[in-house]
N, C-alpha and C positions, 0 to 999 in steps of 0.2 A: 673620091673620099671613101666610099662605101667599100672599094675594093683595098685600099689600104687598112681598112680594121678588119678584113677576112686576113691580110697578109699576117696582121701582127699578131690576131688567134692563132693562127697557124704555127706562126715561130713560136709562139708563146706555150702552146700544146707540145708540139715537138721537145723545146726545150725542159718543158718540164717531166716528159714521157724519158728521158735519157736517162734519170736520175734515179728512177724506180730500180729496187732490189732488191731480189728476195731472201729473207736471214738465212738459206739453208744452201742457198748458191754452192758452196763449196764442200758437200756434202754429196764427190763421186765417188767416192767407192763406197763398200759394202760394211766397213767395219762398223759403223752406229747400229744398223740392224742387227749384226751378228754377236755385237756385244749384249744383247736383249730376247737373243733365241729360246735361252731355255728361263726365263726372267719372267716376272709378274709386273704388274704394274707399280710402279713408284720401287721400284727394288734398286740398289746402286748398283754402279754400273761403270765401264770404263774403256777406249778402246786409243790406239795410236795411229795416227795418219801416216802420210809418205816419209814424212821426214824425223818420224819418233816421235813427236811432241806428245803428249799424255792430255787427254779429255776424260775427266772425270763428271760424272753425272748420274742420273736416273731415267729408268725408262717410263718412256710416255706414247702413251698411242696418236699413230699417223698414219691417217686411212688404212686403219683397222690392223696396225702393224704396228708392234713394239722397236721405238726406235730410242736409245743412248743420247738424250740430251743434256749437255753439259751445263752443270750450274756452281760449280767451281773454277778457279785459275786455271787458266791452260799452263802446265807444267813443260816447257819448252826443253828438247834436247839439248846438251852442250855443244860444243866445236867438235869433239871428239863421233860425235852421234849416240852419246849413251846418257842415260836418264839420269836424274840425281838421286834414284830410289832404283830398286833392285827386279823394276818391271821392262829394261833395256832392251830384252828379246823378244818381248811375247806381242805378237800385231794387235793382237785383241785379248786383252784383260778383263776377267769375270771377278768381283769381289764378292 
């Protein structure tokens, strides 16, 4: 009996271990930073990922580093790959 409630901690642990994730997961490349290089803190900000989509936001320090966090809609590319506003080419956008 006693070995059967270590099993189902166990699965129980694990399963709930799987589920953890952290918000900034998808934050590999460099454009949130670089959109924030020459920026103050709270100053807007804005930068495009792989696939054009537009993240607009403000910078905020993370471990001691100005990073571009978004707290508006993410403004998605078309089919075509080009933006519904006139920031289409630029990877990293400074407002």
């Amino acid at each position: 009996m006693k070995h059967n409630k270590f099993l189902i901690i166990a699965a129980s642990l694990m399963l709930l271990s799987s589920f953890v994730a952290s918000a900034h997961d998808s934050h590999t490349h460099s454009a949130p930073w670089q959109a924030c290089e020459s920026k103050q803190k709270s100053a807007q900000c804005s930068y495009t990922n792989g696939e054009n989509d537009l993240f607009k936001g403000s910078c905020q320090m993370f471990s001691e580093t100005l990073m571009c966090v978004r707290n508006q809609p993410i403004i998605h590319a078309d089919a075509q790959g080009k933006k519904s506003d006139k920031l289409a080419d630029k990877s990293v956008y400074s407002e």
